[in-house]
N, C-alpha and C positions, 0 to 999 in steps of 0.2 A: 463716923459710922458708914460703912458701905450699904447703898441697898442694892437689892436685889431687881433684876425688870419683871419678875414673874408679878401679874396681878392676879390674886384672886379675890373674888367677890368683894371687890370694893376695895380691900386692906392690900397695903404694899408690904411684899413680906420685907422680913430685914433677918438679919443673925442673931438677933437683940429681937426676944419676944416682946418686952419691954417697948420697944421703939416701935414696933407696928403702929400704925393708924391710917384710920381712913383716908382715900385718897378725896380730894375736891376733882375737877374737872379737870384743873388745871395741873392740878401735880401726876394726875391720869398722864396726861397729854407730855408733861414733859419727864414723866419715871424711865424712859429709855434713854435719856440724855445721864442718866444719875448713876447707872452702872457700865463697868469697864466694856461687858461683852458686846452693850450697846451702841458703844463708843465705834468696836470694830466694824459692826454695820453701818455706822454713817462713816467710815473713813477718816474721821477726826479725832483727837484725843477726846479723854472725858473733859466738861470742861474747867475744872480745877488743875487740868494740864495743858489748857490753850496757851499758856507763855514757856511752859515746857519746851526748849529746843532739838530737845533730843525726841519726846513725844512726838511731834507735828513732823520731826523727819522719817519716822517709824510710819506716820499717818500716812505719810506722804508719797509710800512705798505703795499702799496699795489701791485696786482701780476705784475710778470712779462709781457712785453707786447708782442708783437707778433712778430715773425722774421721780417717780413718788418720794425716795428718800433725801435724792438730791432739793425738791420742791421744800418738806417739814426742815430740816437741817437750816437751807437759808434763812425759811421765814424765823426758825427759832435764832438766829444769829442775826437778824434785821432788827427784832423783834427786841431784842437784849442790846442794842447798838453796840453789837461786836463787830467793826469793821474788820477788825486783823484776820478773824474767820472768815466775813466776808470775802475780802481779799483773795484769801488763801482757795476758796472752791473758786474765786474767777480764774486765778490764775492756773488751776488744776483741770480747765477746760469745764466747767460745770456747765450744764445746757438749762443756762437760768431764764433764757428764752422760751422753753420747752416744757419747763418743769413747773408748772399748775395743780392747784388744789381742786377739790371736788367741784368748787362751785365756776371752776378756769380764772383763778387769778393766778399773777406770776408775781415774782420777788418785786418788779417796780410797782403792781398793784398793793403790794403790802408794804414798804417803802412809804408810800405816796399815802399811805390810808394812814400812816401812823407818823408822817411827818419827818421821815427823820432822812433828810435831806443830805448827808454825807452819803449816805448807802445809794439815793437816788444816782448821786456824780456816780458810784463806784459802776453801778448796774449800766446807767449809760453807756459810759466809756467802754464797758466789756461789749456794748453793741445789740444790744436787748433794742428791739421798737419801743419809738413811747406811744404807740399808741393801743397796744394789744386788748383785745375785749374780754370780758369773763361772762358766765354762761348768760347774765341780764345786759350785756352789751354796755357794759361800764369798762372806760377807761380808765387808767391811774390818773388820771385827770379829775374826772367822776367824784373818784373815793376821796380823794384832799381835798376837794370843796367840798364835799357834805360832811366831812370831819373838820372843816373849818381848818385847815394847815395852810394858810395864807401863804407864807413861803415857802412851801412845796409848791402851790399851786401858781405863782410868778416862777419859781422856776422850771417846772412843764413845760410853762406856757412860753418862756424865752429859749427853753430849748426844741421847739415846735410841736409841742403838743396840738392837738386840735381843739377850736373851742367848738366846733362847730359839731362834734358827732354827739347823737344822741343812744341813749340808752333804751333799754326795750319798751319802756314808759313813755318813749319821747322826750326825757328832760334832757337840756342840753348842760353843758357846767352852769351857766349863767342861771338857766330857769332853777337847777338844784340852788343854785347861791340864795334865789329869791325865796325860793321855797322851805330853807331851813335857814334862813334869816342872816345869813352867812353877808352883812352889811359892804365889809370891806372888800371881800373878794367876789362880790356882785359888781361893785363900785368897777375895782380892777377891770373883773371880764367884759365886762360892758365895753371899758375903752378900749378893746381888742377885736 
């Protein structure tokens, strides 16, 4: 079934009256990822074409898109542990340093909040700081300890993250550790 990106009131249209239904928040948020035309706006195939060869070269013809689009496109491709996407916007010059959500996080803040530790290597090595703040002065430091992603949070920390900045509350990693009981990676930060 192709859908369509138009939303109206709640309902995703589709070709198939039949198939309509309402959207949740989440299918809200990713219905431009679901049709072709939407595909062309973020620069990538759709993604039931991400192993597509021919697709990603077609993709790959055209510019980069703009930090709000460039910022959703990563996090949704972090977010799905699609490294090969990932890959593909670092390697297409993405400014994944730059490209921040409402509240200023960037791809290693979302990364790092959800633990998924390959997209961290990938994001590094393209040269992103690890220590960038979002708009409560939280580091991706920050977000793996209070989400409890232990080994995200060893490896920030070994790749020099700060244990020392704090957030707009004052907490530092360590105090989040103690404050949302985060036992092991309190234990860690301590010895740091």
């Amino acid at each position: 079934m192709l859908l369509c990106a138009s939303i109206t009131l709640g309902v995703l249209v589709s070709p198939d009256p039949s198939a309509q239904r309402t959207l949740t928040r989440r299918a809200a948020l990713l219905a431009p990822f679901a049709a072709p035309a939407a595909a062309r706006a973020y620069q990538t195939p759709v993604p039931d074409q991400w192993g597509d060869q021919q697709a990603i070269s077609l993709a790959e013809t055209r510019s980069n898109p703009g930090l709000g689009t460039q910022q959703q496109a990563a996090f949704y491709a972090i977010t799905q542990g699609d490294l090969a996407t990932l890959q593909r916007m670092i390697d297409s010059g993405w400014d994944l340093k730059n490209a921040k959500d409402s509240s200023g996080k960037t791809a290693l803040h979302r990364a790092a909040q959800l633990g998924n530790q390959l997209a961290i290597e990938k994001i590094l090595k393209a040269g992103v700081p690890i220590d960038p703040t979002n708009a409560w002065e939280e580091t991706p430091l920050h977000l793996a300890t209070r989400n409890g992603k232990t080994a995200a949070v060893k490896q920030l920390v070994e790749a020099g993250a700060s244990t020392s900045r704090k957030t707009f509350g004052g907490d530092t990693p360590l105090a989040l550790a103690t404050k949302y009981r985060k036992a092991d990676i309190a234990e860690f930060l301590s010895s740091k």
